[in-house]
DONUMI-826514 format. One record per atom (N, C-alpha, C): x, y, z; residue in one letter; chain; atom name; residue number from 1. Coordinates in steps of 0.2 Angstrom, whole numbers. Each point is the difference from the previous one (the first is absolute). Layout:
+-------+-------+-------+------+-------+------+------+
!     u !     v !     w ! guba ! setor ! roba ! baro !
+-------+-------+-------+------+-------+------+------+
!     X !     Y !     Z !    A !     A !   CA !  NUM !
...
+-------+-------+-------+------+-------+------+------+
//
This chain:
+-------+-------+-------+------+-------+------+------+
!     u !     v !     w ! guba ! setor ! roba ! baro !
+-------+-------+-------+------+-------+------+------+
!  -123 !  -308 !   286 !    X !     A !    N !    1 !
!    -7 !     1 !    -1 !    X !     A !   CA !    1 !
!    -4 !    -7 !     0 !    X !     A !    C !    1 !
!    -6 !    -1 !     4 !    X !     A !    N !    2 !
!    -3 !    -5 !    -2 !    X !     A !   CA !    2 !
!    -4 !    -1 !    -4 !    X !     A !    C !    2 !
!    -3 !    -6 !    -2 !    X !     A !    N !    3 !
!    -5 !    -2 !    -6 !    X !     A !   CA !    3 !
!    -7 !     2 !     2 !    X !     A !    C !    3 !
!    -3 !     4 !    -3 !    X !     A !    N !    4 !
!    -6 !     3 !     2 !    X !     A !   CA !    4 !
!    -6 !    -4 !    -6 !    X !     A !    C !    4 !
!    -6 !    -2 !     1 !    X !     A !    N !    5 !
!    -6 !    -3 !    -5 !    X !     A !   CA !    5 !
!    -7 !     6 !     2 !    X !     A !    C !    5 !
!    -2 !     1 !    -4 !    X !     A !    N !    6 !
!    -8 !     2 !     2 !    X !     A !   CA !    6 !
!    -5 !    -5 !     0 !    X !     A !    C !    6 !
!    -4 !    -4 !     2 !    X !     A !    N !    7 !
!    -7 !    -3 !    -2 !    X !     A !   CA !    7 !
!    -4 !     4 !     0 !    X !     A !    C !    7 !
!    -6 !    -4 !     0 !    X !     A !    N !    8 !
!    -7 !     3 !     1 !    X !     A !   CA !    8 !
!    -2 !     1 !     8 !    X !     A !    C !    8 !
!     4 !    -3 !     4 !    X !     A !    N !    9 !
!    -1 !     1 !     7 !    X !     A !   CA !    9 !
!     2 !     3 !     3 !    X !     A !    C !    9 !
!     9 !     2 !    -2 !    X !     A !    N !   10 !
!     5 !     3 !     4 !    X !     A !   CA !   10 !
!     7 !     1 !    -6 !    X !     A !    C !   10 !
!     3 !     1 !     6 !    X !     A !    N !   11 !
!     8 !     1 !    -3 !    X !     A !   CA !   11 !
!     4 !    -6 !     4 !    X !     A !    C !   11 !
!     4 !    -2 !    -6 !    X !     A !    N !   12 !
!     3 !    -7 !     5 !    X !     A !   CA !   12 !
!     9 !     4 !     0 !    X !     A !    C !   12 !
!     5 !     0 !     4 !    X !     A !    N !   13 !
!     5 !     2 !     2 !    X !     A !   CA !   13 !
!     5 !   -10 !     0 !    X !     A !    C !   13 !
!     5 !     2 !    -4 !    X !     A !    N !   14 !
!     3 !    -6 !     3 !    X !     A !   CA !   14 !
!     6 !     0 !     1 !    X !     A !    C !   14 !
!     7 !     0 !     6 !    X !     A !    N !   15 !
!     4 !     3 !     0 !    X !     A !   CA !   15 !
!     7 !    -2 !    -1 !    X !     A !    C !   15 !
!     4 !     2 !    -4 !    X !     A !    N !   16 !
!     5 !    -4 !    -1 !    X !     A !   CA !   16 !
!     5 !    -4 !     0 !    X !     A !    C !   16 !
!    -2 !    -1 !     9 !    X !     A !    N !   17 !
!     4 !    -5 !     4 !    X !     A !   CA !   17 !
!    -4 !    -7 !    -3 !    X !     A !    C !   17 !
!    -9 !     2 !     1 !    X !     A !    N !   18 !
!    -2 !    -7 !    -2 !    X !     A !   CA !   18 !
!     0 !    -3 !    -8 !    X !     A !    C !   18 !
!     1 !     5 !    -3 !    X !     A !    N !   19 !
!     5 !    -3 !    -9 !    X !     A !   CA !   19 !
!     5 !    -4 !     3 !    X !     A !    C !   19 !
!     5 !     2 !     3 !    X !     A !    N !   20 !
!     6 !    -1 !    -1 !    X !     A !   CA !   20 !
!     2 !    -6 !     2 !    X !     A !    C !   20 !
!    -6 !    -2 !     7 !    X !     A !    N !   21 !
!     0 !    -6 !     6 !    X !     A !   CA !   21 !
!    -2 !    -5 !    -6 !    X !     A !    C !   21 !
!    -6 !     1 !    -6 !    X !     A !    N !   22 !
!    -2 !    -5 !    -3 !    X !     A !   CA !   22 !
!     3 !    -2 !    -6 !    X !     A !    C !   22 !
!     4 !     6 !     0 !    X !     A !    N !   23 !
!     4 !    -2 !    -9 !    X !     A !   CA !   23 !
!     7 !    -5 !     0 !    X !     A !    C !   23 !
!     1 !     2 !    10 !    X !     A !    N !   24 !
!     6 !    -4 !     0 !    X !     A !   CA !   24 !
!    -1 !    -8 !     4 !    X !     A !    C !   24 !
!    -6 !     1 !     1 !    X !     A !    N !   25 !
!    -5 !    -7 !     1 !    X !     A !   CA !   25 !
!     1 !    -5 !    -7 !    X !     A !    C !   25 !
!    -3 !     5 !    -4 !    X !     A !    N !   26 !
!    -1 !    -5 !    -8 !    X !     A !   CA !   26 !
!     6 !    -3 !    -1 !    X !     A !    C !   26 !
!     6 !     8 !    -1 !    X !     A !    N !   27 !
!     9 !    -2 !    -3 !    X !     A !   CA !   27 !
!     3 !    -7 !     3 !    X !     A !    C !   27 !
!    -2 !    -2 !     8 !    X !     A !    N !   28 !
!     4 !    -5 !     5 !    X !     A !   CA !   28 !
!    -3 !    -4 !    -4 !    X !     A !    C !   28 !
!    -5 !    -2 !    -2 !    X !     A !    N !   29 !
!    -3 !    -5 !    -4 !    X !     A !   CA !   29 !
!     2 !    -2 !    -5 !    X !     A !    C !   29 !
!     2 !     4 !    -6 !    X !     A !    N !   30 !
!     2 !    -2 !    -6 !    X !     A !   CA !   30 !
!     7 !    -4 !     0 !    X !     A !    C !   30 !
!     1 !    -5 !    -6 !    X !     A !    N !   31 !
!     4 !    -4 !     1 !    X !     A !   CA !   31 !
!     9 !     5 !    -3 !    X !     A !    C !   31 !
!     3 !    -2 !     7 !    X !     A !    N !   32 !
!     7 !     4 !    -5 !    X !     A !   CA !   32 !
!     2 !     5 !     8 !    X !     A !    C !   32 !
!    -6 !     2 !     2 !    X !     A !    N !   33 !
!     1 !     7 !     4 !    X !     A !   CA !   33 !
!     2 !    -6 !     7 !    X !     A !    C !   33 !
!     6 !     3 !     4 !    X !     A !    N !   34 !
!     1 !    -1 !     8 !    X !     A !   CA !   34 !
!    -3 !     5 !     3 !    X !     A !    C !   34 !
!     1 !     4 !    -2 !    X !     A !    N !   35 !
!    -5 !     4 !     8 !    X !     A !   CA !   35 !
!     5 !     7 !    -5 !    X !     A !    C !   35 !
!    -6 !     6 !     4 !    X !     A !    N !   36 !
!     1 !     9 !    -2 !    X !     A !   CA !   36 !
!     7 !     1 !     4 !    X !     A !    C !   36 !
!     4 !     5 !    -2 !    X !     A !    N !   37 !
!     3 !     2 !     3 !    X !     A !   CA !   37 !
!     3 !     7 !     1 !    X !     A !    C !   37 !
!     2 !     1 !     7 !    X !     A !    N !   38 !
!    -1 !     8 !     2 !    X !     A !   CA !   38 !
!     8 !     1 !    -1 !    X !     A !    C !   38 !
!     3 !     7 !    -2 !    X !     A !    N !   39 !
!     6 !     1 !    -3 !    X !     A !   CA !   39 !
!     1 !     8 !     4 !    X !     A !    C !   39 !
!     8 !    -3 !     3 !    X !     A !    N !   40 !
!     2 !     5 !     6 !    X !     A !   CA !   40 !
!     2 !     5 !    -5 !    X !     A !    C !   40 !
!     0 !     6 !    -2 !    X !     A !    N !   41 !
!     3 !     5 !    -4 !    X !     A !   CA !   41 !
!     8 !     3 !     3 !    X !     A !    C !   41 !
!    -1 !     1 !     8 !    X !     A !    N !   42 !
!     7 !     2 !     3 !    X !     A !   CA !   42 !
!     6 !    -7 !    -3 !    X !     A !    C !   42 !
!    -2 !    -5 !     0 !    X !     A !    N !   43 !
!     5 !    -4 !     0 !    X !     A !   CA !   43 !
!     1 !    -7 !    -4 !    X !     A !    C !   43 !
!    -9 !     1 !    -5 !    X !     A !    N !   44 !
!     2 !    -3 !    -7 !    X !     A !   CA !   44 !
!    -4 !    -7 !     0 !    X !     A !    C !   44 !
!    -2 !    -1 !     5 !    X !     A !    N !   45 !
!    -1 !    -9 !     3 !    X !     A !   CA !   45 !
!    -6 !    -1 !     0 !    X !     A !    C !   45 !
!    -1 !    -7 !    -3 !    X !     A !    N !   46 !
!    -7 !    -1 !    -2 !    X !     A !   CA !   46 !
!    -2 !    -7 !     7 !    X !     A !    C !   46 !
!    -6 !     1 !     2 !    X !     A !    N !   47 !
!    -2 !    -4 !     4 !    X !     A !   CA !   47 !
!    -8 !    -2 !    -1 !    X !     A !    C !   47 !
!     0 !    -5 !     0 !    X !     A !    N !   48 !
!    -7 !    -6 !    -2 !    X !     A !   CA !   48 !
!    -4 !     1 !     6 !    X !     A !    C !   48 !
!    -6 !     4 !    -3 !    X !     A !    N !   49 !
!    -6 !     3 !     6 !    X !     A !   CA !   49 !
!    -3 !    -6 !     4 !    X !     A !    C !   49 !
!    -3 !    -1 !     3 !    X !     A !    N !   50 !
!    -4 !    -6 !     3 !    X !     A !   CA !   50 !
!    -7 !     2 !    -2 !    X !     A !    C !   50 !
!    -5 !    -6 !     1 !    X !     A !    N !   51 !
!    -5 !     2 !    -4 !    X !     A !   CA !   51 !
!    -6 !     4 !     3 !    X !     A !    C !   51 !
!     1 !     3 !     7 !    X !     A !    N !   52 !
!    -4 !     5 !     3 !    X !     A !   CA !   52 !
!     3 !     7 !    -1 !    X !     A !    C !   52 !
!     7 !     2 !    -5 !    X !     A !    N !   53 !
!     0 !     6 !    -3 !    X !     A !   CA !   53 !
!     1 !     0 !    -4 !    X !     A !    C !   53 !
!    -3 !    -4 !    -9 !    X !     A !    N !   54 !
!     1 !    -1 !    -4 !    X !     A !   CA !   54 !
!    -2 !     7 !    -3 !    X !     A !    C !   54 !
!    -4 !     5 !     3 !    X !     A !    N !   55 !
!    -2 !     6 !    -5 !    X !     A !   CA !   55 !
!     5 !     7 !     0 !    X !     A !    C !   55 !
!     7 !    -2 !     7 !    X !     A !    N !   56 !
!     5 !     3 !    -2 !    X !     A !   CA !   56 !
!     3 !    -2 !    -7 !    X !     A !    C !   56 !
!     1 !    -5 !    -2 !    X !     A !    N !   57 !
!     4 !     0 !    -5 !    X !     A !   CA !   57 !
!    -2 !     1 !   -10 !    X !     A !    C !   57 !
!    -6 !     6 !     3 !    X !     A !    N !   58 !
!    -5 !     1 !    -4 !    X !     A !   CA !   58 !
!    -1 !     7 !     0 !    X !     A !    C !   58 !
!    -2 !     5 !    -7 !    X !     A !    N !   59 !
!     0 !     7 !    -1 !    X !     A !   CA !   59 !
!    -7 !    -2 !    -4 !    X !     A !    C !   59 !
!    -7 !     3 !     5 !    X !     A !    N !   60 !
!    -5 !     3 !    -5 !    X !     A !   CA !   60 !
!    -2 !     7 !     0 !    X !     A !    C !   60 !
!     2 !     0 !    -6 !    X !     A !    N !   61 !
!    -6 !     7 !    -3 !    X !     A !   CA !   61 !
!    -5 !     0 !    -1 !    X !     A !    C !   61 !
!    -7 !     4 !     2 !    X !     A !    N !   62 !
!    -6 !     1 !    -5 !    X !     A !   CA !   62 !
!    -1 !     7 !    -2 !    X !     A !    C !   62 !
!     0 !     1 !    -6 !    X !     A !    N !   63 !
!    -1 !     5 !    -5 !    X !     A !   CA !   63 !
!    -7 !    -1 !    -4 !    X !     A !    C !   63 !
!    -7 !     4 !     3 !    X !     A !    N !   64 !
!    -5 !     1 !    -4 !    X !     A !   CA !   64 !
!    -2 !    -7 !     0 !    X !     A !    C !   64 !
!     1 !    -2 !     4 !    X !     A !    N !   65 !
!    -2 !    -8 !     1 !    X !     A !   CA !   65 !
!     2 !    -8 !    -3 !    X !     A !    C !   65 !
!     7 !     3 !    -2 !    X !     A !    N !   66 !
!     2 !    -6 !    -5 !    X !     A !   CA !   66 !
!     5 !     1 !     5 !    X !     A !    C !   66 !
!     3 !    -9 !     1 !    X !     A !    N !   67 !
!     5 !    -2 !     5 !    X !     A !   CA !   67 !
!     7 !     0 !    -4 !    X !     A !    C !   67 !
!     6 !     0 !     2 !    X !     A !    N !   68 !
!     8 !     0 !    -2 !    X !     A !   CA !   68 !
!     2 !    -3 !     6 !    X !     A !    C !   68 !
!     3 !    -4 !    -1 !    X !     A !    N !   69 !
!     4 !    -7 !     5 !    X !     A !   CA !   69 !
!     8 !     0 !    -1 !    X !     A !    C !   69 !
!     2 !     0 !     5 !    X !     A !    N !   70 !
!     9 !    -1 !     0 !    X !     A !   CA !   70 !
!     2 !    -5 !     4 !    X !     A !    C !   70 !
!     2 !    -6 !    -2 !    X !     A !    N !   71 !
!     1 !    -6 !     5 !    X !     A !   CA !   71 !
!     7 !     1 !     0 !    X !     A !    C !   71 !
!     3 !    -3 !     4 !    X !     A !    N !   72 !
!     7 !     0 !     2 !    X !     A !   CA !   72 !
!     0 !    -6 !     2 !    X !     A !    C !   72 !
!     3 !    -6 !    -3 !    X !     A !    N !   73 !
!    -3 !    -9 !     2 !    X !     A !   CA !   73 !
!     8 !    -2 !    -2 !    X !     A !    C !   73 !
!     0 !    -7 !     3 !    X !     A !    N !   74 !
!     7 !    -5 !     3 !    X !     A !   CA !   74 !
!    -4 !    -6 !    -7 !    X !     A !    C !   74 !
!     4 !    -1 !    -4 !    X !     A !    N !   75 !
!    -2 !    -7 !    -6 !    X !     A !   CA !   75 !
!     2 !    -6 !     4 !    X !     A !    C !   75 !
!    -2 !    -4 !    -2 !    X !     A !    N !   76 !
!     4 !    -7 !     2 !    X !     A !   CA !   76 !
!     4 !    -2 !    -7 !    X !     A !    C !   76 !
!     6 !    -2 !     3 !    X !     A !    N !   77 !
!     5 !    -2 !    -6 !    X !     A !   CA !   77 !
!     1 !    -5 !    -5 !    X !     A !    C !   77 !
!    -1 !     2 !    -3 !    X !     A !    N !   78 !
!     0 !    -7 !    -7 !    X !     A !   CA !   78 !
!    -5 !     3 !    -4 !    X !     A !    C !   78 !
!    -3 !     5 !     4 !    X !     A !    N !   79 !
!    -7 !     0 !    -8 !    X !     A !   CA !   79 !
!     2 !     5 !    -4 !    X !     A !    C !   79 !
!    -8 !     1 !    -4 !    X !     A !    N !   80 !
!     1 !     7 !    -4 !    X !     A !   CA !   80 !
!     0 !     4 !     1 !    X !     A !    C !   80 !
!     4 !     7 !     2 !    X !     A !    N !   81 !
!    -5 !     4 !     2 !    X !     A !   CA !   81 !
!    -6 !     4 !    -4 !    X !     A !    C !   81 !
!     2 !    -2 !    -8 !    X !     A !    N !   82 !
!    -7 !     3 !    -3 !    X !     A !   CA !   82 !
!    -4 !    -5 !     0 !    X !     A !    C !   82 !
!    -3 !    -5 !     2 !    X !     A !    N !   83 !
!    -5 !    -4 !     2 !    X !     A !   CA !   83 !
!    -2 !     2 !     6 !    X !     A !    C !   83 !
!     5 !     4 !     5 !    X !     A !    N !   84 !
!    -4 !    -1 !     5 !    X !     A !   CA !   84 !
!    -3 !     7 !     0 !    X !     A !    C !   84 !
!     4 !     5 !    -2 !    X !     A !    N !   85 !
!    -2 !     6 !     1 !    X !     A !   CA !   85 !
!   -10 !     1 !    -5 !    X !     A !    C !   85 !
!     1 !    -5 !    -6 !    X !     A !    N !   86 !
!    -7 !     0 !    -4 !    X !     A !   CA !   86 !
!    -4 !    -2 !     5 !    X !     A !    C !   86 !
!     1 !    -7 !     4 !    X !     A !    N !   87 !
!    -5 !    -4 !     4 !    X !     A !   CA !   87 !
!    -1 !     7 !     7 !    X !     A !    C !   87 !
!     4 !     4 !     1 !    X !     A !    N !   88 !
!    -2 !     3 !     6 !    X !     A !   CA !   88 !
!    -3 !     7 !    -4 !    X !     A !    C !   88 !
!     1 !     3 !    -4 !    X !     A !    N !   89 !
!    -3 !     6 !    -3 !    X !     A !   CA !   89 !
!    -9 !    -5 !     0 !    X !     A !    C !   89 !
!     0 !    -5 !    -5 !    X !     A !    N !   90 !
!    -6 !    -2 !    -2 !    X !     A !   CA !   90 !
!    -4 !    -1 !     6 !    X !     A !    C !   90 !
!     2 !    -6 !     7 !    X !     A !    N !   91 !
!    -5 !    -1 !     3 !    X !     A !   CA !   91 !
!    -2 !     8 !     6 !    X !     A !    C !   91 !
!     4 !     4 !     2 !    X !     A !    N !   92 !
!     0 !     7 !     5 !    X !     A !   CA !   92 !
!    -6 !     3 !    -4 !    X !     A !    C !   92 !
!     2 !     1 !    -7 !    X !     A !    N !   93 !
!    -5 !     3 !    -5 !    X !     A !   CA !   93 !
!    -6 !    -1 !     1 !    X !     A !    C !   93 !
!    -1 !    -7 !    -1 !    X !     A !    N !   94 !
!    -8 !    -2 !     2 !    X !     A !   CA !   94 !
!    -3 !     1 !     4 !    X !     A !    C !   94 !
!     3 !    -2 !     6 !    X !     A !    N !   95 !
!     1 !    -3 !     7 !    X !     A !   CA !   95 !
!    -2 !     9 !     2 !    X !     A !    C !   95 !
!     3 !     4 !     2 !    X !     A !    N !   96 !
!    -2 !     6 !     0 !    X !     A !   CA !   96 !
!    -4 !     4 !    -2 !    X !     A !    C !   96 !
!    -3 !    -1 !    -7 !    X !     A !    N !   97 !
!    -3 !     4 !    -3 !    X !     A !   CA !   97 !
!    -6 !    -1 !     4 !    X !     A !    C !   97 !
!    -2 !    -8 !    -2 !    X !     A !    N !   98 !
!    -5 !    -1 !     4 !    X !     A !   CA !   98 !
!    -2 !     0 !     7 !    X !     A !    C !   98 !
!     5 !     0 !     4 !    X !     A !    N !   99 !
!     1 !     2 !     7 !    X !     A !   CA !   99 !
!    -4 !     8 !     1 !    X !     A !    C !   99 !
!     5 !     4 !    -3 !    X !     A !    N !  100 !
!    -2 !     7 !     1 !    X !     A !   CA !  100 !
!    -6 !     3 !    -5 !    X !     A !    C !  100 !
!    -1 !    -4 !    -5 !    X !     A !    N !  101 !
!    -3 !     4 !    -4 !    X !     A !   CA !  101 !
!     1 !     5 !    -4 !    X !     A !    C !  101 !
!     7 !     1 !     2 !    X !     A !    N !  102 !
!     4 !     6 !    -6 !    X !     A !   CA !  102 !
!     4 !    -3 !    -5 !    X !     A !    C !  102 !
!     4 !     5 !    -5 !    X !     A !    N !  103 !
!     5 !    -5 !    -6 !    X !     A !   CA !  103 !
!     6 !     3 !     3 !    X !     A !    C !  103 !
!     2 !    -7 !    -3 !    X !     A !    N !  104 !
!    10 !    -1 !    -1 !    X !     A !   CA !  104 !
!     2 !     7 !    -3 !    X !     A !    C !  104 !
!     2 !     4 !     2 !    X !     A !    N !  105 !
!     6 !     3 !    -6 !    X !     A !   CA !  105 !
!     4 !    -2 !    -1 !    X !     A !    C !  105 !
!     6 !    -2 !     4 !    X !     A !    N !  106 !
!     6 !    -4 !    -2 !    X !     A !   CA !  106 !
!     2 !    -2 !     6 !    X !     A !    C !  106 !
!     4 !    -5 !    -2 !    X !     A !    N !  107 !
!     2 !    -3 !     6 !    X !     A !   CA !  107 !
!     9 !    -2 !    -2 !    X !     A !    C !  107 !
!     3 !     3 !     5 !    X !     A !    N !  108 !
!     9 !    -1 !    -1 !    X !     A !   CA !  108 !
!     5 !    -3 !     3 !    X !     A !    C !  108 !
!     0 !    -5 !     0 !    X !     A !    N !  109 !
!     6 !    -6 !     3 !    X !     A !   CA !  109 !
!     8 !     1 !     0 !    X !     A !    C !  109 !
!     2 !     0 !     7 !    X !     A !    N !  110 !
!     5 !     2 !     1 !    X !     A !   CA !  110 !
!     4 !    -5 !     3 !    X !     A !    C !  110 !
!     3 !    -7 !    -2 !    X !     A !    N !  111 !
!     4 !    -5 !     2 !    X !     A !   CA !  111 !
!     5 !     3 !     3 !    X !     A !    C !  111 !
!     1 !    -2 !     8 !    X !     A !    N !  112 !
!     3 !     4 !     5 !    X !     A !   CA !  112 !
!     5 !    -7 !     0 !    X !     A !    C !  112 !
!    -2 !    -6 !     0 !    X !     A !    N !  113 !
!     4 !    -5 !     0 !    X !     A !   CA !  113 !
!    -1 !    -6 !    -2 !    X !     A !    C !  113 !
!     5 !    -7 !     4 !    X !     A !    N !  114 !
!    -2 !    -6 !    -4 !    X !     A !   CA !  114 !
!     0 !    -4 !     6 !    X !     A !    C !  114 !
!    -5 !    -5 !     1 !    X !     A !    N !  115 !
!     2 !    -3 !     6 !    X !     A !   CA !  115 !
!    -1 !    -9 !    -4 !    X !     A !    C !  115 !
!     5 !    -3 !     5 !    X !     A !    N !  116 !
!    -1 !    -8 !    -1 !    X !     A !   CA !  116 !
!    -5 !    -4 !     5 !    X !     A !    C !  116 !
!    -2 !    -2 !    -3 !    X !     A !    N !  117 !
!    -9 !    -4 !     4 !    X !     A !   CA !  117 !
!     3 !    -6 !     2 !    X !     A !    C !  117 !
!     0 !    -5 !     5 !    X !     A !    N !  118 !
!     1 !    -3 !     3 !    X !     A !   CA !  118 !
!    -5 !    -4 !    -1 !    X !     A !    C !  118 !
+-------+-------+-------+------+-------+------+------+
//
């Protein structure tokens, strides 16, 4: 379903390829995150998206016009994941809300793995 707005002037449509392209723009940014990643179901194996398909590794809902986020993200090792998972809830949250002009409903983090940073 896409995100739909009424104004005074029109109806605005936004579709959820372009949530997904921006929310996984924000996530590469937060500190912690290596990059989304896509997860083969037949055979289990997690691979670290490049940054021109970041919105595969990403599940958006819109229901009634509030958003639901699913990341599926690669941490860098050493940290916390509860730090980083708060620093990427918090800055998507904003970052989107204002983007789209719709609300957060939730947003669900799914540590697919750990990578060493170089």
């Amino acid at each position: 379903m896409k995100g739909r707005m009424n104004t005074g002037l029109g109806e605005i449509t936004i579709n959820t390829d372009v949530i997904a392209t921006y929310a996984g723009s924000v996530a590469v940014e937060c500190f912690g995150i290596v990059g989304m990643a896509a997860v083969n179901m037949k055979d289990g194996l997690v691979k670290l998206l490049r940054r021109d398909s970041l919105k595969h590794g990403i599940n958006v809902t819109v229901n009634e016009n509030k958003i639901s986020l699913e990341f599926h993200v690669i941490v860098s090792y050493g940290v916390s994941i509860q730090a980083v998972a708060d620093n990427l809830i918090s800055n998507v949250k904003y970052k989107v809300e204002e983007f789209t002009g719709m609300e957060i409903e939730d947003i669900h983090i799914l540590v697919e793995g750990v990578r060493v940073i170089d």
